[in-house]
ZADO-1210 file (C-alpha; in nm, 4 decimals, padded with zeros to 6 digits):
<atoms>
<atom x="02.0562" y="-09.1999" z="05.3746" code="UNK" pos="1"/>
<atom x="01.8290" y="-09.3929" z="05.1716" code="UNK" pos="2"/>
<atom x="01.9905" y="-09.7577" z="05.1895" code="UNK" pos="3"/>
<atom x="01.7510" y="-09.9314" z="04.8841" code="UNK" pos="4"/>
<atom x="01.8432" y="-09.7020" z="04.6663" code="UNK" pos="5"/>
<atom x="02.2004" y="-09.7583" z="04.7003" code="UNK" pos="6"/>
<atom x="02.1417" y="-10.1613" z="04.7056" code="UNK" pos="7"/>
<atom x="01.9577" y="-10.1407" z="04.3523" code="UNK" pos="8"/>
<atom x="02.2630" y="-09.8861" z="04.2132" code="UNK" pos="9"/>
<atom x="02.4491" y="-10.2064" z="04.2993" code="UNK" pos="10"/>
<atom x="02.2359" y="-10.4383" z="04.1590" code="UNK" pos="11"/>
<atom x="02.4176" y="-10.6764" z="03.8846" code="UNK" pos="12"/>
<atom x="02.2102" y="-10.7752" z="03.5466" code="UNK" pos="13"/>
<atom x="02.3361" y="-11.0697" z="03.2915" code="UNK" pos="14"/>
<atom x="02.2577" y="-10.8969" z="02.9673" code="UNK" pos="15"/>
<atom x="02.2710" y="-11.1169" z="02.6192" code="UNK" pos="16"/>
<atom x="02.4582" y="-10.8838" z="02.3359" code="UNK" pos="17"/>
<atom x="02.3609" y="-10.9493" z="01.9979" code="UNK" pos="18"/>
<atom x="02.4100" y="-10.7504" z="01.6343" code="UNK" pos="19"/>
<atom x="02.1188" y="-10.6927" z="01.4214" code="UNK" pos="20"/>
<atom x="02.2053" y="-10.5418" z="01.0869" code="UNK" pos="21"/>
<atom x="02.5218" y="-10.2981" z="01.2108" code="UNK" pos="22"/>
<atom x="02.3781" y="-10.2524" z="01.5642" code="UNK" pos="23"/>
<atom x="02.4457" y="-10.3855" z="01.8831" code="UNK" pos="24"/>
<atom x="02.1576" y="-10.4454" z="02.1034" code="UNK" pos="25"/>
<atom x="02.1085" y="-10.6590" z="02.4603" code="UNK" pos="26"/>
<atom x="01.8491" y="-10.8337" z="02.6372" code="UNK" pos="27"/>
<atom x="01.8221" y="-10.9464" z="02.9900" code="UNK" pos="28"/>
<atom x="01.9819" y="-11.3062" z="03.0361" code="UNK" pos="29"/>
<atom x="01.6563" y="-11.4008" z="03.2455" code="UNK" pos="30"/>
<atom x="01.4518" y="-11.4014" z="02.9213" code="UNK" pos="31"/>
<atom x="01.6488" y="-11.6398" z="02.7198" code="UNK" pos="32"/>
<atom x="01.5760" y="-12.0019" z="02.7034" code="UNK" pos="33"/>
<atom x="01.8588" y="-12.0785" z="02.4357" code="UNK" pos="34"/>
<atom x="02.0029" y="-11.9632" z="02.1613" code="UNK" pos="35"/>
<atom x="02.0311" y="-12.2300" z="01.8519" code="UNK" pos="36"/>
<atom x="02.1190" y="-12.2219" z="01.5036" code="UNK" pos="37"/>
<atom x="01.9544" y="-12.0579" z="01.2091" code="UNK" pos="38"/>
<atom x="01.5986" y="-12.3079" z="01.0909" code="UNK" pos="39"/>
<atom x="01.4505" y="-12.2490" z="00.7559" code="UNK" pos="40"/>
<atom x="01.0971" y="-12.1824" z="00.8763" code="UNK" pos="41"/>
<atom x="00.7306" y="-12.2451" z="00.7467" code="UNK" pos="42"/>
<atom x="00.5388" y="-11.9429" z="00.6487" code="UNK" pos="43"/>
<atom x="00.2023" y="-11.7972" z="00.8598" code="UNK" pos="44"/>
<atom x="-00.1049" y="-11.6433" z="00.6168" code="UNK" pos="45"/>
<atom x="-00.1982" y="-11.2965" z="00.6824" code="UNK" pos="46"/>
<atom x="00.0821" y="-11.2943" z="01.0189" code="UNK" pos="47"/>
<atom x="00.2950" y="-10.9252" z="01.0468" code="UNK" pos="48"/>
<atom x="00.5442" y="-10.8260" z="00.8043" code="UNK" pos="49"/>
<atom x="00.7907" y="-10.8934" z="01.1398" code="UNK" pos="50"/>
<atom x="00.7166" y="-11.2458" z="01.1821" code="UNK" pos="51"/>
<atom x="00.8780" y="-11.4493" z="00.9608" code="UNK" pos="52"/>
<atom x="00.6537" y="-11.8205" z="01.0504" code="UNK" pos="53"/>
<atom x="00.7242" y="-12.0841" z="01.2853" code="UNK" pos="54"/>
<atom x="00.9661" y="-12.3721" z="01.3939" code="UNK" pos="55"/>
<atom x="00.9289" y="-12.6959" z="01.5038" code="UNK" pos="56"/>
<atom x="01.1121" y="-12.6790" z="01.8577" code="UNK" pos="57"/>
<atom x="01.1209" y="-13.0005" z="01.9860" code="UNK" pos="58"/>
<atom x="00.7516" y="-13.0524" z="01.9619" code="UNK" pos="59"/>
<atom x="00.6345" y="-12.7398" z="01.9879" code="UNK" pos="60"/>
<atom x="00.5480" y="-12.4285" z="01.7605" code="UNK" pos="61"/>
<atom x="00.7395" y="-12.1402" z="01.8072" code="UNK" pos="62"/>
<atom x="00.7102" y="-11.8575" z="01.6120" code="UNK" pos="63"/>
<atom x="01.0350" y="-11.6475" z="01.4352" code="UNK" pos="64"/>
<atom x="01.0028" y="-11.2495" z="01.4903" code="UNK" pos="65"/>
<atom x="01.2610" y="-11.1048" z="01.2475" code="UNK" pos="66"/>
<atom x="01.4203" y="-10.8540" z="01.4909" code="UNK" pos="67"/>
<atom x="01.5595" y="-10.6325" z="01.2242" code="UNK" pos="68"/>
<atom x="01.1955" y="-10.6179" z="01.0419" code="UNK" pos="69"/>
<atom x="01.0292" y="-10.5740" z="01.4056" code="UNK" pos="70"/>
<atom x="01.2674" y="-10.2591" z="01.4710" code="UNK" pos="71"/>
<atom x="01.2105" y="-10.1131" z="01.1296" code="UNK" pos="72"/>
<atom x="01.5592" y="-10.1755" z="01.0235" code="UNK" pos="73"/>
<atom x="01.4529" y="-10.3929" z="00.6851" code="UNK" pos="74"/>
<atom x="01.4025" y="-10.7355" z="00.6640" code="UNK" pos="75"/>
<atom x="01.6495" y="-10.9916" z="00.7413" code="UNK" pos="76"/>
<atom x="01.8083" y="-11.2508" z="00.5093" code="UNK" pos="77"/>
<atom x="01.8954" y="-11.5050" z="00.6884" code="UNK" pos="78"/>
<atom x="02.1667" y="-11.7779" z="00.6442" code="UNK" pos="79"/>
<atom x="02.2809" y="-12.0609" z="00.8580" code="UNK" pos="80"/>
<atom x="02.5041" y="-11.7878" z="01.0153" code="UNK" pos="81"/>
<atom x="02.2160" y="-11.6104" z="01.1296" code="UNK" pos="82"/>
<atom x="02.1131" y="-11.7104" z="01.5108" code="UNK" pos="83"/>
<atom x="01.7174" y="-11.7874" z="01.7081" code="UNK" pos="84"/>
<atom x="01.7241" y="-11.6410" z="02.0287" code="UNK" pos="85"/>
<atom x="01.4600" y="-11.8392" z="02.2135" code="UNK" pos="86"/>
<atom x="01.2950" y="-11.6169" z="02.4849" code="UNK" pos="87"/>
<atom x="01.0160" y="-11.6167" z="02.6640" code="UNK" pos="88"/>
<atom x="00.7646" y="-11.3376" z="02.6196" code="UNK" pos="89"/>
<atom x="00.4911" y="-11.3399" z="02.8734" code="UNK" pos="90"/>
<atom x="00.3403" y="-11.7131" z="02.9023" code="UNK" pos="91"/>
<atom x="00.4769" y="-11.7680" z="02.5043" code="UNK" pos="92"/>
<atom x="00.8219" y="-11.9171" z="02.3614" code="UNK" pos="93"/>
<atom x="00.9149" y="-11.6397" z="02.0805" code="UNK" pos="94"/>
<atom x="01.2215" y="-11.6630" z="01.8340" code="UNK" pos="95"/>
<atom x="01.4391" y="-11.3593" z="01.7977" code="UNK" pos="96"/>
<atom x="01.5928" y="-11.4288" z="01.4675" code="UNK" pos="97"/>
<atom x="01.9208" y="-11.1794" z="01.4767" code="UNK" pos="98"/>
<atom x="02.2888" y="-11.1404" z="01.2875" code="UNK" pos="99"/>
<atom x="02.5119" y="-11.3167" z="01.5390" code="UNK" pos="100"/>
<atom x="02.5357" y="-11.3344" z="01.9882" code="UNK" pos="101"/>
<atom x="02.8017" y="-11.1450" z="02.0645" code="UNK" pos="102"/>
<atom x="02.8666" y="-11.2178" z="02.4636" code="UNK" pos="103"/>
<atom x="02.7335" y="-11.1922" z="02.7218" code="UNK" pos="104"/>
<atom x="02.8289" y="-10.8816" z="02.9851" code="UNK" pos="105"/>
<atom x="02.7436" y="-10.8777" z="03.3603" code="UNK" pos="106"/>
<atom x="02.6808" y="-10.4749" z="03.4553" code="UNK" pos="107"/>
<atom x="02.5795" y="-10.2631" z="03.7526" code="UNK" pos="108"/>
<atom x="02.2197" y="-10.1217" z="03.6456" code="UNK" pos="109"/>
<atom x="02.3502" y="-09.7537" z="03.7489" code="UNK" pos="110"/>
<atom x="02.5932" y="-09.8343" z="03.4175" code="UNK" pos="111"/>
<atom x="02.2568" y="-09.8259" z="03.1798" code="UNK" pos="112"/>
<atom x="02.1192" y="-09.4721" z="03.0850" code="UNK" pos="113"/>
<atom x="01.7620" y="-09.3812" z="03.0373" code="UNK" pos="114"/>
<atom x="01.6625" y="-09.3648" z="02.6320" code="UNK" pos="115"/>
<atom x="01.7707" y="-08.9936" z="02.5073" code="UNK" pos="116"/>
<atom x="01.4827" y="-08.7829" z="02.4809" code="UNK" pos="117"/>
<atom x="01.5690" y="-08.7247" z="02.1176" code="UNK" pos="118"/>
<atom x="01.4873" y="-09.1363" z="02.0199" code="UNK" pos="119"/>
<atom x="01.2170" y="-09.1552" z="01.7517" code="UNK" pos="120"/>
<atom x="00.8393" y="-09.3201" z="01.9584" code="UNK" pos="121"/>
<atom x="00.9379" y="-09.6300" z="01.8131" code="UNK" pos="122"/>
<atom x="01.2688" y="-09.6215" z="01.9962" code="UNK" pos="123"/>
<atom x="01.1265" y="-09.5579" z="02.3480" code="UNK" pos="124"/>
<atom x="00.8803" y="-09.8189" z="02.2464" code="UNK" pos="125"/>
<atom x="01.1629" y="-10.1026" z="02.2488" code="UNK" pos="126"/>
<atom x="01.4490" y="-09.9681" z="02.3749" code="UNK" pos="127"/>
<atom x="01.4514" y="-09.9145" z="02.7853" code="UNK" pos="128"/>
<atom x="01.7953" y="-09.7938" z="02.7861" code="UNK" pos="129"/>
<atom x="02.1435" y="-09.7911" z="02.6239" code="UNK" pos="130"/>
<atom x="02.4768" y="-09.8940" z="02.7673" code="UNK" pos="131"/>
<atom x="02.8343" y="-09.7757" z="02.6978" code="UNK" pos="132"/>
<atom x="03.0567" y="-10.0139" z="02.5372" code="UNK" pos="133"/>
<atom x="03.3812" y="-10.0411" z="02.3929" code="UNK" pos="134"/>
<atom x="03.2214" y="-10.0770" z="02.0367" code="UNK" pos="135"/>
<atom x="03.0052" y="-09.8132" z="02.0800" code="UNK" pos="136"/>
<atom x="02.6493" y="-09.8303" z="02.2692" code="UNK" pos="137"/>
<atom x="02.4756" y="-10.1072" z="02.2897" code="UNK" pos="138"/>
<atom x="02.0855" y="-10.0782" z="02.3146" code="UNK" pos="139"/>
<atom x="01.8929" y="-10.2388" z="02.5770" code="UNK" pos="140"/>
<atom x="01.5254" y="-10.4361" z="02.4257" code="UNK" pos="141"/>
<atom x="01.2345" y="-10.4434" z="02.6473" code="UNK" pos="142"/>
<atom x="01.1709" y="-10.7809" z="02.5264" code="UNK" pos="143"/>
<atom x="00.8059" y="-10.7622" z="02.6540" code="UNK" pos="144"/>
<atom x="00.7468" y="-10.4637" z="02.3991" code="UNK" pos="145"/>
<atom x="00.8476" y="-10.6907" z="02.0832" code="UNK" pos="146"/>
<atom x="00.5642" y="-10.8844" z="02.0440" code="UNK" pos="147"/>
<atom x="00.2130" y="-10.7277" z="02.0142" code="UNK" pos="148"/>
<atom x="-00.0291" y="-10.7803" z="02.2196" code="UNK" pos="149"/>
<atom x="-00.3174" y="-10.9128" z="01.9535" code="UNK" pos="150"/>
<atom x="-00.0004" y="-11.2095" z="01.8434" code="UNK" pos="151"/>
<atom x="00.0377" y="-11.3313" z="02.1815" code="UNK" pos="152"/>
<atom x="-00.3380" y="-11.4312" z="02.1716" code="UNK" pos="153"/>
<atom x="-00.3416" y="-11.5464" z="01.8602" code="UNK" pos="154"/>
<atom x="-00.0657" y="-11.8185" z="01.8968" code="UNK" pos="155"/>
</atoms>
């Protein structure tokens, strides 16, 4: 009997639930900072059609990725209803700018199921797995995924 494989089965995750657009998606609790109010923010030149400039956060600049835009589900226009998820991405602070937090759920790992094999490239790109819920499924980000390589350098 394999004994690890069972532990990990066990294994509890914090996941944050929020909506973009009419979609539920998570992220792991262990990559949020904070989650703050909508900030009108100052545009970048020449940054991706996803990124929608940069806040002052206490000092430092930290730069808003429209999640909606980033998962090629339109841009977002956002209102002081709208919510920053601050996360961190690698070695960088990035804002998530999505609809609303829902909650957030504490789950056994064996409860989230792989990506279907019938999810579009750009779906396995982001998404590293879905989760039954009682609205529905809720899809699981790969918050490392969501910001390219080439911006991380360049900020």
């Amino acid at each position: 009997m394999n004994t690890t494989a069972n532990k990990s089965d066990d294994e509890i995750c914090e996941i944050v639930s929020f909506s973009v657009g009419a979609q539920e998606f998570g992220i792991d609790i262990q990559s949020v900072r904070e989650i703050r109010g909508w900030t009108e923010e100052t545009v970048l030149p020449r940054s991706p059609h996803y990124v929608r400039g940069v806040i002052n956060l206490r000092g430092a600049v930290l730069p808003i990725v429209d999640l909606a835009a980033r998962l090629e589900m339109g841009p977002s226009e956002p209102s002081a209803r709208n919510v920053i998820i601050v996360t961190q991405i690698n070695d960088q602070l990035v804002g998530l700018l999505v609809q609303s937090v829902s909650d957030i759920l504490s789950v056994n790992k064996s409860q989230i199921q792989p990506t279907p094999d019938v999810a579009s490239d750009l779906a396995k790109n982001f998404v590293r797995g879905v989760l039954p819920s009682e609205n529905g499924m809720l899809s699981l980000i790969e918050i490392k995924d969501i910001l390219p390589v080439e911006l991380g350098e360049a900020a």
